[in-house]
C-alpha positions in Angstrom: 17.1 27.0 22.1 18.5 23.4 20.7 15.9 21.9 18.1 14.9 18.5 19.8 14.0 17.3 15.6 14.3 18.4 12.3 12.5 16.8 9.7 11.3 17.2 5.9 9.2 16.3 3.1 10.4 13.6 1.5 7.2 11.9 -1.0 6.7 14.4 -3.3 9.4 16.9 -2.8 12.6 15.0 -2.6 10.9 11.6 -4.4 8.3 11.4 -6.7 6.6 8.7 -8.1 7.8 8.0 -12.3 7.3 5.7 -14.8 10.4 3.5 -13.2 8.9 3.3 -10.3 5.5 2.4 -11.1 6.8 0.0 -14.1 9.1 -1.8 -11.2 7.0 -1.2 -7.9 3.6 -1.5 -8.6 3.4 -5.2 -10.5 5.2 -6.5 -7.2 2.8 -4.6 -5.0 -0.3 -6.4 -7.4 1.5 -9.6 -6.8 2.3 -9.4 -3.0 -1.4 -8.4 -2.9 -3.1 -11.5 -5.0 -0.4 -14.2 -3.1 -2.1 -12.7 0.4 -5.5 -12.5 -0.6 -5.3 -16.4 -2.4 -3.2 -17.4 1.2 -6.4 -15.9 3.1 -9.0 -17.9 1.0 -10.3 -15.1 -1.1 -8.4 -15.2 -4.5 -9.2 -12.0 -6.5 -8.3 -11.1 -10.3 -5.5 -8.8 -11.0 -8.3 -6.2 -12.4 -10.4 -6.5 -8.8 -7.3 -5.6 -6.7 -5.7 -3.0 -9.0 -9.2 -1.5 -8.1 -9.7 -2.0 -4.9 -5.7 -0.4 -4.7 -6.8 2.5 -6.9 -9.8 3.4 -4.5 -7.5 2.6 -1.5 -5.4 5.5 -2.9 -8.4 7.7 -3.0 -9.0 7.2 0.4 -5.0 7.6 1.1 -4.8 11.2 -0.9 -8.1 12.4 1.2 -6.6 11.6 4.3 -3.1 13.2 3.4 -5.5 16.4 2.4 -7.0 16.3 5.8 -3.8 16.2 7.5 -4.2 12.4 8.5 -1.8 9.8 8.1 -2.6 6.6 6.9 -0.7 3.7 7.5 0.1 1.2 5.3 -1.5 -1.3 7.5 -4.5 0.6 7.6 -4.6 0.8 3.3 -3.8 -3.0 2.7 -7.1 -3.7 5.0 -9.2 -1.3 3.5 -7.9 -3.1 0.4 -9.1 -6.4 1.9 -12.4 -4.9 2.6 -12.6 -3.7 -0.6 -12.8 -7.3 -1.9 -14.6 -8.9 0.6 -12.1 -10.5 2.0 -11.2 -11.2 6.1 -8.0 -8.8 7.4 -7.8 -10.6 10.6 -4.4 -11.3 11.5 -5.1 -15.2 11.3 -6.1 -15.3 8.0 -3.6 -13.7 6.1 0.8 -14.1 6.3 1.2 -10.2 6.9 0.5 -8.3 3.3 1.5 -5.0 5.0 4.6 -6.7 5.7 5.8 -8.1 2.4 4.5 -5.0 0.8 6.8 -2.9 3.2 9.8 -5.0 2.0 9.6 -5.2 -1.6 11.6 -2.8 -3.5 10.9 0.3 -3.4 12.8 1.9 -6.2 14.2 0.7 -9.5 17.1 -1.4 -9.7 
């Protein structure tokens, strides 16, 4: 029998998360975050959405444990709920978007 796919684990077995990546990724990740919160009418301090990330991660890892997937749509609006702030499509130029684009490794 031909395999129709073949696939592996790449986050956290071929990649892991250092102190490059974190020192490179995560201020733009903060910043793509505050830009699309202030664009939506709900401007939130650095320490509020590093937070409401933090938790968001929390409720990422739980999911992975339960065999779920989260998308990262689905984190940057529970981020947005987190702070109060609307996640309709209307009210904010795409987070998850710009978020998905921004560098993903170190130069």
């Amino acid at each position: 029998m031909k395999p129709k796919a073949i696939t592996f684990d790449f986050w956290g077995t071929l990649f892991t998360e250092g102190e490059a990546f974190l020192e490179k990724v995560m201020p733009a990740r903060y910043e793509i975050l505050l830009d699309a919160l202030s664009e939506a009418g709900h401007p939130a301090e650095e320490a509020e959405v590093r937070e409401a990330y933090r938790q968001a991660s929390l409720a990422f890892e739980e999911a992975w444990k339960a065999g779920e997937h989260m998308p990262v749509y689905e984190r940057v609006a529970r981020i947005f709920a987190l702070l109060g702030a609307p996640t309709t499509p209307a009210s904010s130029p795409s987070p998850q978007e710009s978020w998905r684009k921004a560098p993903s490794s170190p130069p």
